[in-house]
C-alpha positions in Angstrom: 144.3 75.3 292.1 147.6 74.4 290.8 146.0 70.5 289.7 143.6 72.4 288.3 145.3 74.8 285.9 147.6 71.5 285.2 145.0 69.6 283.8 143.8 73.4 281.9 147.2 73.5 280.3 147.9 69.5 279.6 143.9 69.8 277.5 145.7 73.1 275.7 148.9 71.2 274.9 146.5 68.3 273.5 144.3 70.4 271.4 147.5 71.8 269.8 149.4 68.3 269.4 145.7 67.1 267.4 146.0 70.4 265.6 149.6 69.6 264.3 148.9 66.0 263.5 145.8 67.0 261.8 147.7 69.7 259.6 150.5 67.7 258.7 148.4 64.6 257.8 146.6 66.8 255.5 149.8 68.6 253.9 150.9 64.8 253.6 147.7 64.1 251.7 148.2 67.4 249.8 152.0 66.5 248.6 151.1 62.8 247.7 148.3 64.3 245.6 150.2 66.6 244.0 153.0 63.9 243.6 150.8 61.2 242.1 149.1 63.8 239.6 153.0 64.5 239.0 153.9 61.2 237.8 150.9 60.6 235.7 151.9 64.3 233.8 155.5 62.9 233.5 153.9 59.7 231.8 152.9 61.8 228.5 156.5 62.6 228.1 158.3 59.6 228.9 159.5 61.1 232.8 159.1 57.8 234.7 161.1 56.1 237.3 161.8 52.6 235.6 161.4 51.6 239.9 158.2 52.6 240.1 157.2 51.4 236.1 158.6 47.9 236.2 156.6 44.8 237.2 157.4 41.5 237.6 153.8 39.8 236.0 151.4 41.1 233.2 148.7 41.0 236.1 150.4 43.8 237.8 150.6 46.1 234.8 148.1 49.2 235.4 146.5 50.2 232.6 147.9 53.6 232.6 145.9 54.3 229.3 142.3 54.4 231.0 144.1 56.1 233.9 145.1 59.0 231.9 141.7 59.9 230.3 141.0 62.7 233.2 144.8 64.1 232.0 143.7 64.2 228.2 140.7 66.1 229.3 142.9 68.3 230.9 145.1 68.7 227.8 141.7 69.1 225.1 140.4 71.9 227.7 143.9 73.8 227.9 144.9 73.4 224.4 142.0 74.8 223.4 142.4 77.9 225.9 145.9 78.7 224.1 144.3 78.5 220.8 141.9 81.3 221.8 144.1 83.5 223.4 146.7 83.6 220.1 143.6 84.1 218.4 143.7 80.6 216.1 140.9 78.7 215.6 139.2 76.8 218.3 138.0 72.5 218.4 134.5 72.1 216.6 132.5 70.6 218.8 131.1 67.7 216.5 134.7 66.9 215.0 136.5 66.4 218.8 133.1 64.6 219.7 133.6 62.1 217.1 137.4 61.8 217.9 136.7 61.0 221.4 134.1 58.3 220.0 136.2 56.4 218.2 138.5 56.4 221.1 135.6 54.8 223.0 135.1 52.6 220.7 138.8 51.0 220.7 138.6 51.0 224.7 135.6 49.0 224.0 137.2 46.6 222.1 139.7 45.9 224.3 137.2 45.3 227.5 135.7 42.6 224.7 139.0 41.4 223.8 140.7 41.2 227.4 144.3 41.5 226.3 144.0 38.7 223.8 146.2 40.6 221.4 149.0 39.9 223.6 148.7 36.4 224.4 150.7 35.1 221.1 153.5 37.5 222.6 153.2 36.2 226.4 153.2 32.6 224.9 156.4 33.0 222.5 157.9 34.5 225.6 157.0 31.5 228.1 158.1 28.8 225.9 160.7 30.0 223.4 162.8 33.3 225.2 166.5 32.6 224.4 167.9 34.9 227.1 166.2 35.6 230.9 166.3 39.4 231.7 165.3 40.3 235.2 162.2 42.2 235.1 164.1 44.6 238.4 167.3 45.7 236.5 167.0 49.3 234.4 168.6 47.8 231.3 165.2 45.5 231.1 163.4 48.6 231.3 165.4 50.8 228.9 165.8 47.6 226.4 161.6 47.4 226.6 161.2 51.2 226.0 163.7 51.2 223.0 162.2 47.8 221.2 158.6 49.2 221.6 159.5 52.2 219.8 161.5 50.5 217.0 158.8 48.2 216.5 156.3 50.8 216.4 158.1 52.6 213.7 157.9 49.5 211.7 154.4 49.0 212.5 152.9 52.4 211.9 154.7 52.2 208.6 153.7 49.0 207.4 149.8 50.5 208.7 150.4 52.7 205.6 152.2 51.0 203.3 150.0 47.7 203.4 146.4 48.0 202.0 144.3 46.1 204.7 146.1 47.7 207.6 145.7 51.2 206.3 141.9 50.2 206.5 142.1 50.5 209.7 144.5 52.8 210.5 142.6 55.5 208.6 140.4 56.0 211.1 143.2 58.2 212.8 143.8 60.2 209.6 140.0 60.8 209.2 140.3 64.0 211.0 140.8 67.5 209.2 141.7 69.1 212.1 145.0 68.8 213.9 144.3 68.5 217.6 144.6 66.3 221.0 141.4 64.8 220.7 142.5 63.7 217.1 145.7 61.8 219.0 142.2 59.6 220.4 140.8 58.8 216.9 141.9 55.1 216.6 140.3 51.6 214.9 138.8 48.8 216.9 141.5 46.7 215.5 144.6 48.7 215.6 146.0 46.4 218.3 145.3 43.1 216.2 146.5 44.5 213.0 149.5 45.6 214.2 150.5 42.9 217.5 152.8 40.9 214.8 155.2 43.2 214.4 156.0 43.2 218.1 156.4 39.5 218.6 160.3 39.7 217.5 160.6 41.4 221.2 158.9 38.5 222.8 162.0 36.1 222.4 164.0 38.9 224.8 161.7 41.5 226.3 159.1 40.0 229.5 156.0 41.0 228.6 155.5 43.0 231.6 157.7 45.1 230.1 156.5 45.3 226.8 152.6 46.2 228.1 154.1 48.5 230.2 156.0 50.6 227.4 153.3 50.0 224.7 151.1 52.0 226.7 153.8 54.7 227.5 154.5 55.1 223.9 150.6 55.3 222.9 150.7 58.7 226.0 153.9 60.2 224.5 151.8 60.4 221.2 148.7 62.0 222.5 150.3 65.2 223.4 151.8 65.4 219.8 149.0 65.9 218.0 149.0 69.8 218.1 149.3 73.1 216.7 149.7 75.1 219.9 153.5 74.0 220.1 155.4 75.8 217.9 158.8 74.2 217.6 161.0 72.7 220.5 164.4 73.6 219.2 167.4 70.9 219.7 165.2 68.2 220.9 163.3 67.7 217.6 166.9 66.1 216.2 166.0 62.8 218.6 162.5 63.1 219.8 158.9 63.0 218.0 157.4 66.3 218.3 154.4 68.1 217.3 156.2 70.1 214.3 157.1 66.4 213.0 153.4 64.7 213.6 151.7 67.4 211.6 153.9 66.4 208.8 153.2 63.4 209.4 148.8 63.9 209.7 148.9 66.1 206.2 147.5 65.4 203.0 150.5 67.5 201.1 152.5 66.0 198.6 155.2 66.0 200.6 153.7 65.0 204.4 152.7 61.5 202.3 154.0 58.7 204.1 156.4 60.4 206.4 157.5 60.5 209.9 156.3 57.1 211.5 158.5 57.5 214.9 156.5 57.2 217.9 158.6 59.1 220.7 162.0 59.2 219.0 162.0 60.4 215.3 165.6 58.8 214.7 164.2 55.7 213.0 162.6 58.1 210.4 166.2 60.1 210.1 168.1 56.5 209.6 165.4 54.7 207.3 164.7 57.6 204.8 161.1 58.7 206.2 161.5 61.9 207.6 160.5 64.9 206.1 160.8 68.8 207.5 157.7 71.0 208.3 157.6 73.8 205.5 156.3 77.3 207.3 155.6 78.2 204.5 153.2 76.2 203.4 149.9 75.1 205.2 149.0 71.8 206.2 145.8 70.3 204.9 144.3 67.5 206.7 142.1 64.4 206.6 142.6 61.8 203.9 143.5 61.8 200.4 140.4 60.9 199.3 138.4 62.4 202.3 135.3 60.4 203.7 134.1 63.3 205.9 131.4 62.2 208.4 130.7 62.4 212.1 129.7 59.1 212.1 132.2 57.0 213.9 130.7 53.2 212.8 131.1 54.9 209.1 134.6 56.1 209.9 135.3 52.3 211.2 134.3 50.8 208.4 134.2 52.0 205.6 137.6 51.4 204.2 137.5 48.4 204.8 134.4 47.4 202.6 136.2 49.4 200.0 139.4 47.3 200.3 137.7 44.0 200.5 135.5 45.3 197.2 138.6 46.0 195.8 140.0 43.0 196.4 137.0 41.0 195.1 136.7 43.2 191.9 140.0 41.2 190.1 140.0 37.8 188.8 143.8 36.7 188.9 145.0 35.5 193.0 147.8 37.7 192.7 146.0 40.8 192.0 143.8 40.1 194.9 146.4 39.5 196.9 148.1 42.8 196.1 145.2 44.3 196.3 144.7 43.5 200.5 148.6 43.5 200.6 150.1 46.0 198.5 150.1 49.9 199.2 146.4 51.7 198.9 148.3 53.7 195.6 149.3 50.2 194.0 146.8 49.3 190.9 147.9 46.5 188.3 151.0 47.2 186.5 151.8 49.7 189.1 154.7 49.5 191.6 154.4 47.9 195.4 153.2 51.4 196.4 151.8 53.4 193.2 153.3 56.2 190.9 154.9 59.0 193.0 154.3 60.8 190.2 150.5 60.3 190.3 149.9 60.7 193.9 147.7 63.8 194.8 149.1 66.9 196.1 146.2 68.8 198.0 147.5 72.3 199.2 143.5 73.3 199.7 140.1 72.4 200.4 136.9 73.3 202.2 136.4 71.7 206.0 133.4 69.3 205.7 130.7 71.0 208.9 127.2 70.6 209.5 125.7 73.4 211.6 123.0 72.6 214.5 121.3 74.5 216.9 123.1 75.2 219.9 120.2 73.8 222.2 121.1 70.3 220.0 124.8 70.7 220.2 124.3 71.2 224.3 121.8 68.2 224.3 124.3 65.9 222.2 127.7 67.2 224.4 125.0 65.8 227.9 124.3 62.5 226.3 127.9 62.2 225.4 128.6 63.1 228.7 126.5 60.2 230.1 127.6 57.7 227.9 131.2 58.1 228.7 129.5 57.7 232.1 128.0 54.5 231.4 131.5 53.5 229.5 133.3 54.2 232.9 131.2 52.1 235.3 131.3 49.5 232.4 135.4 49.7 232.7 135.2 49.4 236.1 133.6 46.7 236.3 133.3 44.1 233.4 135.7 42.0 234.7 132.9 40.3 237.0 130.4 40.7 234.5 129.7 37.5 231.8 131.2 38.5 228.3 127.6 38.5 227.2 126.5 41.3 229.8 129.8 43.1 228.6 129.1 42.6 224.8 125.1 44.2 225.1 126.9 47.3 226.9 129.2 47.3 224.2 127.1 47.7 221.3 124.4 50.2 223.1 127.8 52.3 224.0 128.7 51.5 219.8 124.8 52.5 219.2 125.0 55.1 221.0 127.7 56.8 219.1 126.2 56.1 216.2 123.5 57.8 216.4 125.0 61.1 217.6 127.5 60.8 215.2 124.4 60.9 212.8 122.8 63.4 214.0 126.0 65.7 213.8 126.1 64.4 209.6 122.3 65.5 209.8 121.1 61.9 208.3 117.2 61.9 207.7 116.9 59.0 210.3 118.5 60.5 213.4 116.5 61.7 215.0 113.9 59.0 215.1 117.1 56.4 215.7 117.6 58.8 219.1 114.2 58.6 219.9 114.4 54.8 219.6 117.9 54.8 221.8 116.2 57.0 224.7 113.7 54.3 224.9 115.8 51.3 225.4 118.1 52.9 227.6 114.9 53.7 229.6 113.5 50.5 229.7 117.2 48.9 230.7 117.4 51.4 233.0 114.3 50.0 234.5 115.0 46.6 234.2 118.8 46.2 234.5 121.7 47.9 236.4 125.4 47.4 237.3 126.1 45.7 240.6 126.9 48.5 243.5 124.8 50.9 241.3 121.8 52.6 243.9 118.1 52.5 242.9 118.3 56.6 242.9 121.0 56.7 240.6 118.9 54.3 237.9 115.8 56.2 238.8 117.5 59.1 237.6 119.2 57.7 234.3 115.1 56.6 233.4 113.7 59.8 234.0 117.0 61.6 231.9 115.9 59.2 229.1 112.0 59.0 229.3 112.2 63.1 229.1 115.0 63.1 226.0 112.3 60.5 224.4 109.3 62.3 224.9 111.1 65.6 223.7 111.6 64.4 220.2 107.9 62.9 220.4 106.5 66.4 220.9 109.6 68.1 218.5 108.4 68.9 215.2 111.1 67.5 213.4 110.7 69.9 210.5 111.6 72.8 212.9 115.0 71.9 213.1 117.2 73.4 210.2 120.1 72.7 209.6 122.9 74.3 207.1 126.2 73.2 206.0 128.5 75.8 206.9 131.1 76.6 204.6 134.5 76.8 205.7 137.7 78.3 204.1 
């Protein structure tokens, strides 16, 4: 009797010991969740351990950028929430799509490009470094996070003040809202435009370092790009802040050309580029001399033609070199960057919208949805794929957005261009798939395509009206 009621209460004391381990392996799993989600907030606002953020090769650098996308989701989505609840106007569904294209599109130049921007600075670094930090100590890591953001300054302004870069750094201006998704708006060649400019660091800073705090910097900006955030009092004297970035993003006389900091504003305070938010007037945004479109490939480009037009229209070598080098105000006889006096001062205008039906609005936010998908597994995993394999993903990802881009602009071709794309992807769904992706999976992407194609088969096209909303 006694064995037995021993061996009852030794199975009792088991079952509780299992039942301890199991609960405090899963509030372990709980607190390093909450831990690691933690750290990746803190990255937004510069709240790093340098431990935990310094690395001793570039092969060891995370790309923290791709990592955060989940977190800018969770930004867009709560952003928006405040904006309803103080009763301000919401994100437009077409403007925050497009936004979030063209930052698809730069993450798709860089799986093309594979870093490539950076190899001039790992190079200068390996052959011609006059001093040997050690990539451990927190001065490296302070050092790196102050240079970046110097250097940016210099590079953001020189992306306005010279013609050819302000091609391409338009793109992020193209916007005339003020949001977080507009903090994703960037060129295809941003990086390679501005990589120069950072090279001075390369004789000091390992480049470790320096990929580590470019990305940090490129975070600390996202959040910036708001009007939910009022003012943050005292800290706006040293720190980038939203109050200062919507100076910076507005077509007033007085936003022009201001405010180029990335997380610390005191470069603009000590080189004469700051300028104060008035409250008491509004913002307008966009550009200048507004594009609008939904199209991101138009957004890319078009600039750009207009520079390099401009640049062919003069016959003398130094007007053409002014022209591509000068400041997008400068014209013959003209200062480096224009007459102040003649510069624009816009203090109104209409938002450029295109109203759709909401059953096309819900089907363009799902094929969004699933090529954002696509551009995920393709992130994942293009560095065993062939450049060639990566490249066709590329341009049906760039085709892709396009398209839906056009049909938000309500161009006469879209929708036969969508019915074309629902085909190929159906047939490459068929045909082709990424290694580790299951038959099911591509069975289901076919039919998803073959029954968006046949839709706009059977669609009347003329059923679906469309008018341009008009906007105060």
């Amino acid at each position: 009797m006694w064995d037995s009621e021993e061996g009852w209460t030794s199975e009792i004391l088991d079952i509780v010991r299992e039942d301890i381990e199991n609960t405090t392996r899963y509030y372990a799993l709980e607190r390093g969740q909450f831990l690691n989600f933690a750290k990746g907030l803190g990255q937004f606002f510069y709240l790093i351990d340098h431990r935990e953020t310094s690395f001793e090769d570039t092969t060891q650098v995370p790309n923290f950028f791709r990592q955060s996308w989940p977190y800018f989701i969770l930004f867009i989505v709560l952003e928006n929430l405040i904006l309803i609840l103080e009763g301000k106007p919401s994100i437009r569904l077409n403007d925050t799509i497009t936004s979030l294209s063209n930052g698809l599109i730069q993450e798709c130049g860089r799986l093309l490009f594979r870093g490539g921007e950076s190899l001039a600075y790992v190079f200068i670094y390996n052959h011609f470094r006059i001093v040997d930090l050690k990539w451990d100590y927190a001065l490296t890591w302070y050092a790196a996070a102050i240079g970046v953001d110097f250097c940016y300054y210099w590079v953001h302004r020189a992306s306005h003040e010279v013609h050819i870069l302000w091609a391409q750094h338009q793109v992020h201006h193209s916007s005339e809202e003020f949001n977080l998704a507009v903090g994703l708006r960037q060129s295809a060649l941003q990086g390679w435009c501005g990589f120069i400019f950072y090279l001075p660091m390369a004789f000091i800073i390992p480049p470790a370092h320096f990929l580590t705090h470019q990305q940090f910097s490129l975070l600390y900006q996202f959040w910036i790009h708001t009007k939910a955030i009022t003012t943050l009092g005292p800290l706006e004297y040293i720190f980038n802040t939203p109050r200062h970035h919507r100076v910076h993003h507005g077509c007033n006389k007085y936003c022009l050309d201001k405010n180029y900091g990335g997380f610390l504003i005191i470069w603009d305070r000590m080189f004469g580029t700051f300028a104060q938010e008035r409250e008491k007037e509004d913002i307008v945004y966009g550009l200048v001399y507004n594009q609008p479109s939904f199209n991101p490939l138009h957004l890319q480009t078009f600039y750009t033609v207009y520079v390099m037009k401009a640049i062919a229209s003069y016959n003398y070598w130094w007007f053409r070199f002014a022209a591509a080098f000068a400041g997008p105000s400068w014209s013959p006889g003209k200062p480096r960057l224009g007459e102040e006096t003649e510069k624009m001062d816009i203090r109104h205008r209409k938002k450029y919208d295109v109203v759709l039906p909401v059953w096309c609005n819900f089907y363009l936010l799902i094929h969004f949805g699933v090529v954002v998908y696509g551009f995920q597994e393709l992130a994942i995993r293009h560095m065993g794929m062939t450049p060639l394999s990566v490249l066709y993903f590329v341009i049906y990802i760039l085709a892709s957005l396009t398209v839906m881009g056009m049909m938000f602009d309500r161009h006469p071709a879209a929708m036969l261009l969508e019915l074309f794309r629902c085909l190929v992807f159906a047939y490459m769904s068929r045909n082709y798939a990424f290694e580790g992706c299951d038959k099911t999976t591509m069975l289901c992407f076919q039919i998803f395509y073959v029954t968006s194609a046949l839709w706009w088969c059977l669609y009347e096209f003329r059923v679906m009206e469309i008018k341009e909303r008009k906007i105060k």
